[in-house]
DOLUMTI-321712 format. One record per residue (C-alpha): x, y, z; residue in three letters. Coordinates in pm, 1 decimal, padded with zeros to 6 digits. Layout:
% DOLUMTI-321712
<atom c1="X" c2="Y" c3="Z" type="ALA"/>
...
//
This chain:
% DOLUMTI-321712
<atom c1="00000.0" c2="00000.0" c3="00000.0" type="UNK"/>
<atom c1="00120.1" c2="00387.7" c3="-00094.0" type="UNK"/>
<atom c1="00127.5" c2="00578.5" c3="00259.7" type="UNK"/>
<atom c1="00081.5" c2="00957.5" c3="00296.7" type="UNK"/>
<atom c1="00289.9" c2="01151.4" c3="00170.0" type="UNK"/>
<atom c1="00503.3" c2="01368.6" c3="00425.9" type="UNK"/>
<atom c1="00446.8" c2="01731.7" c3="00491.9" type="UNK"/>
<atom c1="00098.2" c2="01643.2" c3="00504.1" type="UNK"/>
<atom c1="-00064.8" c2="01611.4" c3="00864.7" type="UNK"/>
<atom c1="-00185.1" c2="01291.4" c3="01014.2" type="UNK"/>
<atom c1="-00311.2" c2="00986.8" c3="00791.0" type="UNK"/>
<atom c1="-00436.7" c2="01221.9" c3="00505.0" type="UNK"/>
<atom c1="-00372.5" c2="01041.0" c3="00128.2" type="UNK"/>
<atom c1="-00278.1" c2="00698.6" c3="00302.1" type="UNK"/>
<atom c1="-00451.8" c2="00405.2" c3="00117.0" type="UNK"/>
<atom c1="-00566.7" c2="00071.1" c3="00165.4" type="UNK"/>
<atom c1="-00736.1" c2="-00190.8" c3="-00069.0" type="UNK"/>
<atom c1="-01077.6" c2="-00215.8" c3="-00091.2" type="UNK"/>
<atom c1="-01188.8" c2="-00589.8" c3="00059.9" type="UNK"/>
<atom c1="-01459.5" c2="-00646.3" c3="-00228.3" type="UNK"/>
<atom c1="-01291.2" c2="-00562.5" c3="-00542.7" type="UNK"/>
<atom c1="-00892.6" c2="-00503.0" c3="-00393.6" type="UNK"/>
<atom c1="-00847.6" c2="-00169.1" c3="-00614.1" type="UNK"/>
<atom c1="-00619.5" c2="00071.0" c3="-00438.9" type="UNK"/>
<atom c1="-00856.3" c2="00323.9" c3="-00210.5" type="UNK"/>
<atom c1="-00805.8" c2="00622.4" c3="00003.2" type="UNK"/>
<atom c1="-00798.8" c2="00517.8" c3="00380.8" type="UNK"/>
<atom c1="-01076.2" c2="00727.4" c3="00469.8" type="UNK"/>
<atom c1="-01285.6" c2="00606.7" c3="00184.3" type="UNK"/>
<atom c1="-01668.0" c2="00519.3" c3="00288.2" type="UNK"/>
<atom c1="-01759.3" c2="00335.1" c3="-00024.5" type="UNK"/>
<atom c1="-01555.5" c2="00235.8" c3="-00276.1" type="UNK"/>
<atom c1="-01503.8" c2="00438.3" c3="-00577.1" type="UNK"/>
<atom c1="-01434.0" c2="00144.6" c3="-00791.2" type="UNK"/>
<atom c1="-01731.3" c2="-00139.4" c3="-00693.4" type="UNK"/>
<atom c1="-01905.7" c2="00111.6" c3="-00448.2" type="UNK"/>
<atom c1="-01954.4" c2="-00119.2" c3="-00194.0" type="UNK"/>
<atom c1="-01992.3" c2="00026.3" c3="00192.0" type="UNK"/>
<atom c1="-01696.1" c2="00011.8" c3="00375.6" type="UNK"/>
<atom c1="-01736.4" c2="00135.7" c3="00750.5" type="UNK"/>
<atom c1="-02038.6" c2="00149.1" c3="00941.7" type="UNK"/>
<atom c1="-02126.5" c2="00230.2" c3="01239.2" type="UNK"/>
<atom c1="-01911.4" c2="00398.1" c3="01469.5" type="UNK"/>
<atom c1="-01642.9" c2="00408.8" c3="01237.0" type="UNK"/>
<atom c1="-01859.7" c2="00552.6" c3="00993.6" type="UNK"/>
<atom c1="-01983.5" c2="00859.8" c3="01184.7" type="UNK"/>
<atom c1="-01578.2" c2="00921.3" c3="01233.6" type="UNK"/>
<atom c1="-01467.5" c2="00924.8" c3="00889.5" type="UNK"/>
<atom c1="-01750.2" c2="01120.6" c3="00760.4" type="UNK"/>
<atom c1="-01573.5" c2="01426.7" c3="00785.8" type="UNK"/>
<atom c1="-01353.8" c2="01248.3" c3="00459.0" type="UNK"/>
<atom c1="-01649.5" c2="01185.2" c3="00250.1" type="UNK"/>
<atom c1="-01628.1" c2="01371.7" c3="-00078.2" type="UNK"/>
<atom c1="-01713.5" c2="01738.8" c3="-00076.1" type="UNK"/>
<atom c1="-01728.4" c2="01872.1" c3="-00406.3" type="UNK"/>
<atom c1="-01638.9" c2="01745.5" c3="-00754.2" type="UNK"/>
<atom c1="-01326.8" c2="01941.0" c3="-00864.2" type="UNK"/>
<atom c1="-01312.9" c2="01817.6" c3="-01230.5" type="UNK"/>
<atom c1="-01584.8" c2="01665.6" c3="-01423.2" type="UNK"/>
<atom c1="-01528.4" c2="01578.0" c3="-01774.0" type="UNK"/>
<atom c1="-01787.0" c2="01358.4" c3="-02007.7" type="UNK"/>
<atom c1="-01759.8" c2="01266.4" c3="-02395.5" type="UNK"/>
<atom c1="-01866.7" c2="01044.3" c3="-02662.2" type="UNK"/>
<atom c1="-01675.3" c2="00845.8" c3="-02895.5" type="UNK"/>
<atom c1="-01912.5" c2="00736.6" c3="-03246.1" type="UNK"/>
<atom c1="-01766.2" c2="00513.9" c3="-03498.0" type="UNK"/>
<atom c1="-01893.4" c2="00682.9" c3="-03836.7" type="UNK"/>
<atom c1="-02102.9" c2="00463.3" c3="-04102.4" type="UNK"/>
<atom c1="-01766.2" c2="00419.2" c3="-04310.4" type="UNK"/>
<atom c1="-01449.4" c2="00176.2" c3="-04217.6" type="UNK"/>
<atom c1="-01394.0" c2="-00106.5" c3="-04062.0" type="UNK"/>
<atom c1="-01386.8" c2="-00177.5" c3="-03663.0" type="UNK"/>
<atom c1="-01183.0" c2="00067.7" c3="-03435.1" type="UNK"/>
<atom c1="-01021.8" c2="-00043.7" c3="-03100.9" type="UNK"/>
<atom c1="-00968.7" c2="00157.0" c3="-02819.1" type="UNK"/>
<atom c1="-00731.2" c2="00229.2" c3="-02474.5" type="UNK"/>
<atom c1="-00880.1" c2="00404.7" c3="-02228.7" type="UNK"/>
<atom c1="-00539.2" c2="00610.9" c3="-02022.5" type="UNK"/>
<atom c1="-00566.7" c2="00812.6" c3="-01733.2" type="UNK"/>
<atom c1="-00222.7" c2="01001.4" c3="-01690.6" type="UNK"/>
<atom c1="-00175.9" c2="01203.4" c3="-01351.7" type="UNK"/>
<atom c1="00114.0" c2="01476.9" c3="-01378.1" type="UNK"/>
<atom c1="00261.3" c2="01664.1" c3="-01073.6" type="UNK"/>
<atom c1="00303.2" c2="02057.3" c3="-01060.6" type="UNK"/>
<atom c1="00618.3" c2="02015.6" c3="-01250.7" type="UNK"/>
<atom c1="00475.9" c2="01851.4" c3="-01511.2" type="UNK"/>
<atom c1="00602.6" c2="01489.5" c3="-01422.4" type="UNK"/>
<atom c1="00450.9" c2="01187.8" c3="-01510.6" type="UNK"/>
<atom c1="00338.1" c2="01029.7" c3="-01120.4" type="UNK"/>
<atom c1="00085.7" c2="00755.2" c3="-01229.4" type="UNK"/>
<atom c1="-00021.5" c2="00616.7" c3="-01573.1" type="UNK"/>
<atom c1="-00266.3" c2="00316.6" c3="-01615.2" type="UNK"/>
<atom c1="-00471.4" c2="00157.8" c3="-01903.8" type="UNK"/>
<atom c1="-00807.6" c2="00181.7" c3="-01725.1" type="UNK"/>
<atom c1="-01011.5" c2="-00006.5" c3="-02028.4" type="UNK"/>
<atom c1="-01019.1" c2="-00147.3" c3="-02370.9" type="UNK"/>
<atom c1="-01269.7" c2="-00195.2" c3="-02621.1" type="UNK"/>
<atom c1="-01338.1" c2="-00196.4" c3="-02996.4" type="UNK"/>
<atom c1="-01661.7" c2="-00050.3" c3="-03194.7" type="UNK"/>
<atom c1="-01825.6" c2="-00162.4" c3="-03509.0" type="UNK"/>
<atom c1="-02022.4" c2="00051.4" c3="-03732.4" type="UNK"/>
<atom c1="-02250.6" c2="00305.7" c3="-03586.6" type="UNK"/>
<atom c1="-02193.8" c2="00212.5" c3="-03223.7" type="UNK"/>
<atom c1="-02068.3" c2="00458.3" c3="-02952.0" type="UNK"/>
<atom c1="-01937.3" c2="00459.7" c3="-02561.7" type="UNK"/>
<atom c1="-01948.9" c2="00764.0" c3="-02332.1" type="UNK"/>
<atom c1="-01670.1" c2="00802.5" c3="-02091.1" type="UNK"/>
<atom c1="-01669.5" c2="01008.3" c3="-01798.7" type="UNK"/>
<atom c1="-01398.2" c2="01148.2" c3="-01575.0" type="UNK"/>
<atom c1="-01425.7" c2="01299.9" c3="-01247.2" type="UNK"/>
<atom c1="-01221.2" c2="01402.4" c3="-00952.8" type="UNK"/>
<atom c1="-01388.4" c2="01388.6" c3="-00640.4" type="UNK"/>
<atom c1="-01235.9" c2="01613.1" c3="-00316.4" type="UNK"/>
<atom c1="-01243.0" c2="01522.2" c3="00038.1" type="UNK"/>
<atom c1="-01179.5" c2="01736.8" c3="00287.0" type="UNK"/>
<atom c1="-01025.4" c2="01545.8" c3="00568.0" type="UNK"/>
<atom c1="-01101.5" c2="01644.9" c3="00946.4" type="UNK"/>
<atom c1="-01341.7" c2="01929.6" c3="00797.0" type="UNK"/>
<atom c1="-01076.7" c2="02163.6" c3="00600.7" type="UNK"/>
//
């Protein structure tokens, strides 16, 4: 598992895997991003709720359509994350697919904020 990273105060960015679907999650996650199963209840709930996502800070949708003409296409769907200096910090092939004549998928990227202990 990644841990925080320093300079930041207490356990904020540490990760663990989800139990369900073992995708890499923030600690204070209260359902998983990935197979958005619950996580904590109870007691443990009511304490990390201060963690649940506040606002969306990026939300990007579009629509790839195969025109009438050609043959099949295939597709790679890569998510790239670059730091302030422009560096490359995490790159993964999130899904693969091909379309045939007049089909179409939608894909949708969003980046959801927490604000840990109620920043």
């Amino acid at each position: 598992m990644i841990t925080g990273r320093t300079g930041l105060t207490g356990s904020v960015g540490k990760t663990r895997s989800c139990p369900h679907c073992k995708a890499t999650i923030l600690e204070s996650a209260l359902i998983c991003p990935q197979c958005r199963h619950h996580l904590q209840f109870g007691a443990a709930s009511k304490a990390a709720s201060d963690a649940t996502p506040k606002f969306s800070a990026l939300n990007v949708e579009g629509t790839l359509r195969h025109s009438e003409r050609g043959g099949d296409w295939e597709y790679s769907v890569v998510l790239s994350i670059r730091n302030e200096r422009g560096e490359e910090i995490s790159r993964q092939v999130v899904g693969v697919g091909a379309l045939r004549n007049t089909e179409a998928r939608t894909f949708t990227l969003s980046v959801d904020v927490a604000t840990p202990g109620g920043r």
